[in-house]
C-alpha angles and dihedrals in degrees: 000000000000122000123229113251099247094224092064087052093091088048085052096049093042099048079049100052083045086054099057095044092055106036111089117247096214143347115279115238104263095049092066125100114259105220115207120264106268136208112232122191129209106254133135145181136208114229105183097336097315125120110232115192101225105187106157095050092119084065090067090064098088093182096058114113085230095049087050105056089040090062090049094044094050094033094067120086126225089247088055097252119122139201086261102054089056119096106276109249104280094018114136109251090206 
C-alpha cells in the first residue's frame, strides 16, 4: 500500500475539513418528503410474552380497495413518474 507524500497531508486534512463545513448535516424541513395522513387501527401481538402495538396492520393486506388507492396515490411522484415506469432491474438502457 502506497504511502501519502507528507507533504500533501496538510492539503488532505484541509480539502476534509472543507468538506465538512460544505456539505449540508440534514435535510431542512421543507425539503422532506410530506407523507400522506394515515388511519391506524388498534391491534397488537405478543411476541414472547411481550405485547407489540401493530397499527398499520391493515396496510399488509395488498388486495384491499384502500390499500390499494393509498399506493397510487404515494407512488406517484409529484412530477407524475412512478416506480413502474422506471427500467426493471437488468434491463439494457440502451
Amino acid at each position: 500500500m502506497k504511502q501519502i507524500p507528507t507533504e500533501l497531508v496538510p492539503a488532505f486534512f484541509l480539502a476534509c475539513a472543507l468538506a465538512a463545513v460544505l456539505v449540508p448535516r440534514s435535510a431542512s424541513a421543507e425539503s422532506r418528503l410530506a407523507y400522506p395522513p394515515t388511519r391506524t387501527v388498534d391491534a397488537k401481538d405478543v411476541l414472547h410474552e411481550v405485547t407489540v402495538p401493530d397499527p398499520y396492520r391493515w396496510l399488509e393486506d395488498a388486495s384491499s380497495p384502500e390499500v390499494r388507492r393509498g399506493r397510487r396515490r404515494t407512488t406517484t411522484s409529484p412530477a407524475g413518474s412512478s416506480e413502474s415506469s422506471r427500467p426493471a432491474r437488468g434491463s439494457s438502457r440502451g
